[in-house]
N, C-alpha and C positions, 0 to 999 in steps of 0.2 A: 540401417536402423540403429538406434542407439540401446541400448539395452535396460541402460539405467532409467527409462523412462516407461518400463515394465516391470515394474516390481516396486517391492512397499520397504523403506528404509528403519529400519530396526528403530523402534520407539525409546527415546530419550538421546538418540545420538544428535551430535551438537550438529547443527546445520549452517547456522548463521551465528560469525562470531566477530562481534565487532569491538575492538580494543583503544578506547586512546585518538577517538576520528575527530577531527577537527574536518571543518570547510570556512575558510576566507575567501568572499569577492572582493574583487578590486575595480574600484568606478571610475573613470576619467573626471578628471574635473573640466568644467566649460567655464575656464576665468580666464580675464587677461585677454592681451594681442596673442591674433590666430600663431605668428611666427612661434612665440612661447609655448602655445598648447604643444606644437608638431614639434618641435625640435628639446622642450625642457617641459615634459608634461608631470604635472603631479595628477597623486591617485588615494582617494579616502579607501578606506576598508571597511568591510562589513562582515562581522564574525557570526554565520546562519549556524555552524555546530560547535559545540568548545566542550572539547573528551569528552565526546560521546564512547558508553562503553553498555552493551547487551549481550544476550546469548538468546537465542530461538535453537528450541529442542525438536528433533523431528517428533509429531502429533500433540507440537505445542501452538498455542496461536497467542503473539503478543500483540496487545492493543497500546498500539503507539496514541497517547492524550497530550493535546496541549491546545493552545489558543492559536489564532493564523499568527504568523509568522514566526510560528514556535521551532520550523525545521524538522515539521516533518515527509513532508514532500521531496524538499534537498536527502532526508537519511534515505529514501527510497529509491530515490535516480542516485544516489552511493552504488546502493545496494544492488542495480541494476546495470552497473557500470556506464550509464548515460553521463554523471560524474566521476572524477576521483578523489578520493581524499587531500586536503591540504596536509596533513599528518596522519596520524596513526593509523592503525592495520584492518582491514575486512576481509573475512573470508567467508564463503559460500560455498558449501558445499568441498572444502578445502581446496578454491578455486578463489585468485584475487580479482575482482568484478569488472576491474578497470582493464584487464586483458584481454575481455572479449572474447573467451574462448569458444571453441564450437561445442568443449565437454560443457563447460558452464552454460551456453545459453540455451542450450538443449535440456534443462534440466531447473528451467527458471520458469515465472511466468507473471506478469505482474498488468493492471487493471487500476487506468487512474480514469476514475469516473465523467469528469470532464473534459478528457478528452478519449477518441476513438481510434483502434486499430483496426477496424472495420472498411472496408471499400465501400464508398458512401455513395458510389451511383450503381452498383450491383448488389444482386439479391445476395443475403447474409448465407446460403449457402456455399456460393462461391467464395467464402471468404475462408467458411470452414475449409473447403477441400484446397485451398493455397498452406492453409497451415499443417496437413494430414499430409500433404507433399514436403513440405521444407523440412517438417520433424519425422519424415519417412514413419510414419507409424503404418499398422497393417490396416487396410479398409475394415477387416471385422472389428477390431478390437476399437477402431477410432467411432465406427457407427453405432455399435454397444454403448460408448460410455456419451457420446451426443445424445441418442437417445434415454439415457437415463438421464441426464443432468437438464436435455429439452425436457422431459417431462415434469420433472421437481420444480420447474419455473414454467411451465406452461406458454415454451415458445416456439410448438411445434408447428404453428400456421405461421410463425414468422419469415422459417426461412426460406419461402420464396419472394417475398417482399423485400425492396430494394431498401438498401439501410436509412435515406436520405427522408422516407416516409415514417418512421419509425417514431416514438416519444423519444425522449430521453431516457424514460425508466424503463423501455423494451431495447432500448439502445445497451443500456449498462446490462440487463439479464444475459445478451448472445453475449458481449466481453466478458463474464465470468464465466459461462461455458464454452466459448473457444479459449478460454485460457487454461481450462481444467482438460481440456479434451487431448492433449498428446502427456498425458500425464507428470507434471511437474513433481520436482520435492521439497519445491520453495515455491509459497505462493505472496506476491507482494499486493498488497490491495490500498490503494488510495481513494478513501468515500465511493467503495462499491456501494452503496443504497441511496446515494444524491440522485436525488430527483425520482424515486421509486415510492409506490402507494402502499400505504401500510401491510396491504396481503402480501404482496409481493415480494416486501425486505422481512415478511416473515419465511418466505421461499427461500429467500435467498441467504439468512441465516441457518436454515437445514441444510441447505446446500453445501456453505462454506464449512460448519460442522461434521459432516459426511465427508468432508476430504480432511479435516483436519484429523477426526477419530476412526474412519475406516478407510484409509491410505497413509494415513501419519504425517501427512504434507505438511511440513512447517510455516506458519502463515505470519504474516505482519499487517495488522490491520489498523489504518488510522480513517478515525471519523470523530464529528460531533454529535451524532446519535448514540446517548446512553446506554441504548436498549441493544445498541450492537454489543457493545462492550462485556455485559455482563450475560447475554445471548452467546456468544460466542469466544471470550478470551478466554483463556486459564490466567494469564500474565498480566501484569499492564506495567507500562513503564508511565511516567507523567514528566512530559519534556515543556520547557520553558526560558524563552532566550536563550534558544540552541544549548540549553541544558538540562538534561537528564536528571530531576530530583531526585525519585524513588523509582523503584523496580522491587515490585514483589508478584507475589500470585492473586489471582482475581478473589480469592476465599482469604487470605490474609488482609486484602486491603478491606474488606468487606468489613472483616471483624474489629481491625483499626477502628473503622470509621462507624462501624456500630450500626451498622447500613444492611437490609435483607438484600439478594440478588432481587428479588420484584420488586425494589419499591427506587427506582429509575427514579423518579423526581428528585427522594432524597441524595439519593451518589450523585446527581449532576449538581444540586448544593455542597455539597462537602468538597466536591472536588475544584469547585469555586474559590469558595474560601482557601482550599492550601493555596490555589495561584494567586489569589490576592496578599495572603501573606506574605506570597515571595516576590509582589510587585507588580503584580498583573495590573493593566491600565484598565478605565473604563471601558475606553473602547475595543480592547481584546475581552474583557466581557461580555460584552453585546455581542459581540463572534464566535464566542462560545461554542455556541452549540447552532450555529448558525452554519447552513451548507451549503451557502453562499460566499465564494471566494475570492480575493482580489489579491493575486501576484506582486510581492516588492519587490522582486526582483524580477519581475517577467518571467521566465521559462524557467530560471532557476530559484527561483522564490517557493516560500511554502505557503 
């Protein structure tokens, strides 16, 4: 058992520190006779981060904002070690992501809503007790915090039901509580409440709040729901063509923009307007706030 995956990490210690990250793809081109491609191939580039630099405090939660293909997806699979950086520096937990370590992955936990770590032809219990096994946690301590986090989302009939039956929005509730249940101190969240009913992403905001303020779990949240944001961040950063405009606290930006935390229609205009200022297209407007996704880079796109 690991240890550090039982106990609560001292409020304001830096968890996630990300300095100076860059990420470059490199495409094949398909020109020319086949001979040329294989033997003199050229390669376009596409720059998804350009100095990226954040800090996530442990019982801070940053709402990563921007438009699709703004890279936020790419800084998460960074963050996850699923990528690595083209430049600058990540650390987690003072752990580099891209090592893969067994201290770092035991101590991570991350939840991208469109897709599932769930075993989609066995009942979602079985899925818990594969994860209660690989992060060696104790059956009491792992059944305790299952059922408190089943009950806050009200998906205690689910888990005998095979995942494959499931909605979507009962699909993402069990990935937020198998991903809180061996106890993380980094929570990564990619559109936890895509495709969930109003009740529910009000659950499921108590939910992520209760880890954020009564475990101190440092969290990274990126969605186009407003109401997540100001629900749930203290921070936000606002990224845009793999760049990172502003970074303050969610009561600072508020006051910036002259904006109350309730009044979610206004903050989703305002925060329009700064990315149109700095070039937002029409049609990453209409994406907006749209929870509908379409990958440019396939698996590594945001």
């Amino acid at each position: 058992m690991n240890p550090n995956t039982l106990h609560e990490p001292d409020r304001g210690t830096v968890a996630v520190d990300v300095v100076g990250v860059s990420r470059i793809y490199r495409t094949r081109r398909h020109e020319g006779p086949l001979w040329q491609q294989l033997l003199r191939p050229t390669f376009d580039t596409y720059t998804a981060l350009d100095s990226v630099s954040f800090k996530i405090h442990a019982g801070d939660c940053l709402g990563l904002v921007g438009p699709n293909g703004a890279g936020k997806s790419t800084m998460i699979k960074l963050l996850t070690g699923l990528l690595k950086p083209s430049c600058g520096r990540i650390s987690v937990l003072g752990h580099e992501p891209g090592r893969l370590s067994s201290q770092f992955l035991t101590q991570i936990a991350a939840v991208f809503g469109h897709k599932t770590s769930l075993w989609w032809d066995l009942p979602v219990r079985h899925s818990f007790d594969a994860i209660r096994r690989i992060y060696r946690v104790p059956v009491e301590t792992f059944s305790e915090d299952v059922a408190l986090f089943a009950g806050m989302l009200h998906i205690d009939k689910l888990m005998d039901r095979t995942v494959r039956q499931l909605s979507l929005g009962e699909r993402v509730k069990c990935e937020v509580v198998m991903a809180l249940a061996h106890r993380p101190r980094v929570l990564l969240l990619d559109e936890p409440t895509i495709g969930v009913d109003m009740e529910s992403k009000q659950h499921l905001r108590a939910l992520i709040n209760h880890a954020v303020e009564e475990r101190q779990v440092a969290t990274l949240l990126t969605t186009h729901d407003v109401t997540d944001l100001t629900a749930c961040c203290t921070h936000l950063a606002l990224i845009q063509g793999g760049k990172v405009l502003e970074t303050q606290t969610m009561d600072g930006l508020l006051r910036q923009l002259g904006v109350s935390r309730d009044n979610g229609g206004q903050l989703e205009s305002r925060l329009i307007e700064i990315f149109r200022a700095r070039g937002m297209t029409t049609d990453e407007e209409r994406t907006f706030c749209s929870t509908d996704r379409t990958d440019s880079m396939g698996d590594d796109g945001d």
